[in-house]
N, C-alpha and C positions, 0 to 999 in steps of 0.2 A: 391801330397799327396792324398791318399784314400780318399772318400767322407764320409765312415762311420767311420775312424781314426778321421776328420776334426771335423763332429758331435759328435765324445766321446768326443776331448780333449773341445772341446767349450762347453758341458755337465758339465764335471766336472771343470772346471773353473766357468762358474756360478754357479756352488754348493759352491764352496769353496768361493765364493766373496759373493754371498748372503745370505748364512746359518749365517753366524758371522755379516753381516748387519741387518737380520730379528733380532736377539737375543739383538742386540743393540737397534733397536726400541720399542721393545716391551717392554725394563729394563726402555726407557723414554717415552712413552706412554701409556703405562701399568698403570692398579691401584697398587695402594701401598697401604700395611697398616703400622701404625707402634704402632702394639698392644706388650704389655709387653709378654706377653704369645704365640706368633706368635716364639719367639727364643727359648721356653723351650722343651727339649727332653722328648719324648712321647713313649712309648715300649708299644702297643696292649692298648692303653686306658690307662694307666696306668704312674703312673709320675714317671721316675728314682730318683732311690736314688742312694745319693751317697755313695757305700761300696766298703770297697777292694777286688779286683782281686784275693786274695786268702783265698773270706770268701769258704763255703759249698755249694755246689750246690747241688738239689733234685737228684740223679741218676733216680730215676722214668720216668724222661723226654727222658735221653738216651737210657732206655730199652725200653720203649713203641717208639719211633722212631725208633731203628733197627729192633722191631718187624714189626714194620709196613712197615722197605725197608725189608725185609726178603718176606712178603706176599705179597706185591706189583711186585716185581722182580719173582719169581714164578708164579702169574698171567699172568705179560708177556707171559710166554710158552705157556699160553691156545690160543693166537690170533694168530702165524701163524698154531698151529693146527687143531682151527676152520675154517680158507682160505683151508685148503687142505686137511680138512676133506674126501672128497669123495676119494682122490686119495689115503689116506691110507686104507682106506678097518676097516673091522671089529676089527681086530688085535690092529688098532690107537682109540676107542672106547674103547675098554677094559683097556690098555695100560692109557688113560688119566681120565679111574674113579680109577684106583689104583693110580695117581697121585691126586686126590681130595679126594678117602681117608686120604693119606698120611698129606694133607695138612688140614684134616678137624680132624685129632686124635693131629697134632702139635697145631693147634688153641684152642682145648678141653684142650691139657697138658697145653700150656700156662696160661688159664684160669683156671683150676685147681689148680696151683702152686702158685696163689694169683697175680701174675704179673700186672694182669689189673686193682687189684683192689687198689683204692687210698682210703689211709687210713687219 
């Protein structure tokens, strides 16, 4: 047997035998609490309530999230453009302020159209 085959499989054997060893002593050596409020469901600060799955949701939170993978995803394009800046020449200059145009009259209409604004 290979000397570096011999070192993986002995590798991940001690992974596999010690990961679920470590997790065992740590569940009996570990602190514990056992606070009433340590089991209750917590969403961003805030205490769930219990309602049904087909009350209303705010849509505000879906538009203002795709707004923002829309702009986020288009900013991407500015990073390999600015790596290879030099090699495009003047033409890729021009070319990426009509794309921040573009991207700075869609940010205006959005903001125009009331979209951002929470009422």
């Amino acid at each position: 047997m290979d000397d570096s085959l011999l070192l993986a499989s002995l590798l991940v054997t001690a992974l596999v035998v010690l990961l679920p060893l470590l997790f065992h002593l740590t569940k009996y050596l570990g602190v514990s609490s056992d606070n009433v409020r340590k089991g209750e469901t917590v969403e961003g600060g805030i205490r769930a309530t219990h309602k049904s799955a087909f009350d209303t949701f705010n849509v505000r939170f879906f538009i203002v999230g795709i707004i923002f993978l829309i702009f986020d995803v288009e900013v991407l394009f500015m990073f390999p453009w600015a790596l290879n800046l030099r090699d495009f020449g003047l033409f890729a200059v021009v070319e990426m302020f009509v794309f921040l145009l573009l991207l700075v009259g869609g940010l205006v209409y959005v903001y125009k159209s009331g979209v951002l604004k929470w009422r």
